[in-house]
C-alpha positions as semicolon CSV with decimal commas, in nm:
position;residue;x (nm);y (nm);z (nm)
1;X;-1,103;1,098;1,160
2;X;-0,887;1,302;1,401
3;X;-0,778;1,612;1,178
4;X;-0,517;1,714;1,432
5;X;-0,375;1,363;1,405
6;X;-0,337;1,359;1,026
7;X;-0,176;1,692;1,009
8;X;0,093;1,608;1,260
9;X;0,104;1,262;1,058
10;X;0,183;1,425;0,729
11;X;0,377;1,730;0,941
12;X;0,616;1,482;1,083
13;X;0,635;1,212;0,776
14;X;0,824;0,876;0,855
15;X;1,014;0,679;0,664
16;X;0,904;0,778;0,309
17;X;1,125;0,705;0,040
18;X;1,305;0,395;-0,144
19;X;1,499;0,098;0,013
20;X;1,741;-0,018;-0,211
21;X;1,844;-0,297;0,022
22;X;1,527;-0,416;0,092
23;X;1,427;-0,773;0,159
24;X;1,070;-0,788;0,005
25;X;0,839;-0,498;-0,190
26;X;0,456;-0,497;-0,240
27;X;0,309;-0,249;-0,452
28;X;-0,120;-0,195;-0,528
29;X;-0,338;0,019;-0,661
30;X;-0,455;0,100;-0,985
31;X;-0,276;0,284;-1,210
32;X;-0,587;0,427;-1,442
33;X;-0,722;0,659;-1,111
34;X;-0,369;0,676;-0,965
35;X;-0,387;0,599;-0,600
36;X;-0,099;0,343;-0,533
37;X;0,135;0,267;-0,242
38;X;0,462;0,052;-0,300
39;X;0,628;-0,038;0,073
40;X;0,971;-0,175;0,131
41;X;1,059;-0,415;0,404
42;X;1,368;-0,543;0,593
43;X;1,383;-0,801;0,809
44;X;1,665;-0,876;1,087
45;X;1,695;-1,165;1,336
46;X;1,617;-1,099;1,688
47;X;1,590;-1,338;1,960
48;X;1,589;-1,601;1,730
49;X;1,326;-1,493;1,511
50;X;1,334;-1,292;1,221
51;X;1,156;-0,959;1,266
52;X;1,102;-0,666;1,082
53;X;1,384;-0,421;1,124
54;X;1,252;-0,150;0,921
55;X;1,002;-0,023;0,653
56;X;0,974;0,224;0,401
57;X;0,741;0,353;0,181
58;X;0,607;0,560;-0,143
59;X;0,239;0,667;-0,235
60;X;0,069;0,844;-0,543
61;X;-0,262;0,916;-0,314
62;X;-0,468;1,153;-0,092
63;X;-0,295;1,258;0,239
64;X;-0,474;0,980;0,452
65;X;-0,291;0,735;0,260
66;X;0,061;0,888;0,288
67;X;-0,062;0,929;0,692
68;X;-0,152;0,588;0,719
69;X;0,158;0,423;0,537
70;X;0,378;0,632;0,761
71;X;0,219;0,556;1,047
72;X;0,223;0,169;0,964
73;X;0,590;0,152;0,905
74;X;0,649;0,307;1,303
75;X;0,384;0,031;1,377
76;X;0,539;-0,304;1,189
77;X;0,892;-0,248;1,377
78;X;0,987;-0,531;1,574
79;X;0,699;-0,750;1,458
80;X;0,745;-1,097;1,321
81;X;0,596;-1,118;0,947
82;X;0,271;-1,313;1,124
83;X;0,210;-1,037;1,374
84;X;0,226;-0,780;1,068
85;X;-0,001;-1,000;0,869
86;X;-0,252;-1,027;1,105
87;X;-0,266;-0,655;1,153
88;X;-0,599;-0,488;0,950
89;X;-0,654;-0,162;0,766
90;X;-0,867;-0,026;1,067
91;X;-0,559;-0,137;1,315
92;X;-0,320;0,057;1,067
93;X;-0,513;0,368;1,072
94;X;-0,615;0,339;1,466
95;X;-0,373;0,651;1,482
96;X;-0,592;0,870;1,338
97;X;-0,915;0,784;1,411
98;X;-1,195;0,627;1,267
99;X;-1,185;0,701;0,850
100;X;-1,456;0,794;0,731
101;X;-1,639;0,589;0,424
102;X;-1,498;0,796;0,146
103;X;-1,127;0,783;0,323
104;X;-1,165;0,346;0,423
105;X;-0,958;0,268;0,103
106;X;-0,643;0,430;0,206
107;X;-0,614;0,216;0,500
108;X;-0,685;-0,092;0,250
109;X;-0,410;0,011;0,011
110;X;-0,129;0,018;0,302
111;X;-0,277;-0,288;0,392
112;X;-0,252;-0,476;0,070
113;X;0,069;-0,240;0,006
114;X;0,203;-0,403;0,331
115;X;0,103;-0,803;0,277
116;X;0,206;-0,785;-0,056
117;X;0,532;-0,720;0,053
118;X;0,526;-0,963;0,335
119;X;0,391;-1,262;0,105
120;X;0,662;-1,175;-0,160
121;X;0,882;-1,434;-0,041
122;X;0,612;-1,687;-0,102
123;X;0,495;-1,529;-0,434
124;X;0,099;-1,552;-0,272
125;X;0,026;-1,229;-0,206
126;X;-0,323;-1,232;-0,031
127;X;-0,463;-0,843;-0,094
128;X;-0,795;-0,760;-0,056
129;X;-0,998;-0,653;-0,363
130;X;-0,983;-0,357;-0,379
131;X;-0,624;-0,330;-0,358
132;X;-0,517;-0,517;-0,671
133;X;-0,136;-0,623;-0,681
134;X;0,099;-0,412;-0,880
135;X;0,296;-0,704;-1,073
136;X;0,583;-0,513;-1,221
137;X;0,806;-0,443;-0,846
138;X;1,084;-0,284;-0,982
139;X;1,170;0,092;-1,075
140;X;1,001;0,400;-0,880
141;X;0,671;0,432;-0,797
142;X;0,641;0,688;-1,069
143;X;0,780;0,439;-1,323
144;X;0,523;0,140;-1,256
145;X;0,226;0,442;-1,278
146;X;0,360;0,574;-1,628
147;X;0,452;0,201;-1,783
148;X;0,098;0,100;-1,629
149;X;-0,069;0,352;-1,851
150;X;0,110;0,312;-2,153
151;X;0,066;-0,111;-2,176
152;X;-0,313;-0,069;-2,055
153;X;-0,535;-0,162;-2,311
154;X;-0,815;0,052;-2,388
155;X;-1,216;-0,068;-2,439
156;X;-1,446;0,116;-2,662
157;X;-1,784;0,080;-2,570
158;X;-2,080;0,172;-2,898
159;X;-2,431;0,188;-2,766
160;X;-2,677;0,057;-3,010
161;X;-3,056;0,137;-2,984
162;X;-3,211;-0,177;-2,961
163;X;-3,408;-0,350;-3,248
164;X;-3,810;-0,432;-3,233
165;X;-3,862;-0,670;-3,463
């Protein structure tokens, strides 16, 4: 990963924040470790095509996340929704360099983060596994993370040493 590249990403942050008029949100991640990413999209017609107009986004995460979902907002402008779809994790990180193994998840989230939002019209979102959908869309970022922790369920798990009979 370029170092120099994620500082000036997270130096020079785009588009972070809400979108109250938004056309379509997708939110993943997991709420028990606390890496998420919720983008907002809006679409406007050009040339006879809807395109995206402009997206925004939030993230409870490391820095490469917040670096990568700023940098994929700059790079989903002017794109139909099937050239954003078709656009990977690796292609939305490009920017900074390869990530390295620890880091590759980031890139998934504002990937998932990103086609959830795109296949909310539909109500399919298609997001990799191991950026599991957010259902609840609404609120903050900070509200679906605290609501998320307070409806989980917990599991209890009892070793038992094992009988020879």
């Amino acid at each position: 990963m370029d170092e120099a590249a994620l500082q000036q990403a997270l130096k020079d942050t785009q588009n972070l924040g809400e979108m109250p008029d938004a056309d379509a949100v997708g939110t993943v991640g997991s709420p028990d470790c606390g890496d998420m990413v919720r983008m907002w999209i809006k679409y406007k017609e050009k040339d006879g095509q809807k395109v995206i107009d402009k997206a925004s986004f939030q993230s409870f995460g490391c820095q490469t996340a917040i670096a990568v979902a700023s940098i994929a907002t700059q790079l989903i402008r002017g794109k139909t929704k099937e050239e954003a779809l078709s656009l990977s994790a690796e292609e939305l990180s490009k920017p900074l360099g390869p990530l390295p193994p620890m880091k590759i998840h980031c890139g998934q989230m504002v990937e998932g983060a990103l086609r959830a939002a795109l296949e909310a019209e539909q109500k399919a979102a298609a997001v990799p596994a191991a950026a599991p959908v957010v259902a609840d869309q609404s609120g903050t970022l900070a509200d679906a993370l605290s609501a998320a922790g307070k409806t989980q369920g917990k599991i209890k798990i009892v070793l038992t040493s094992e009988r020879k009979d």
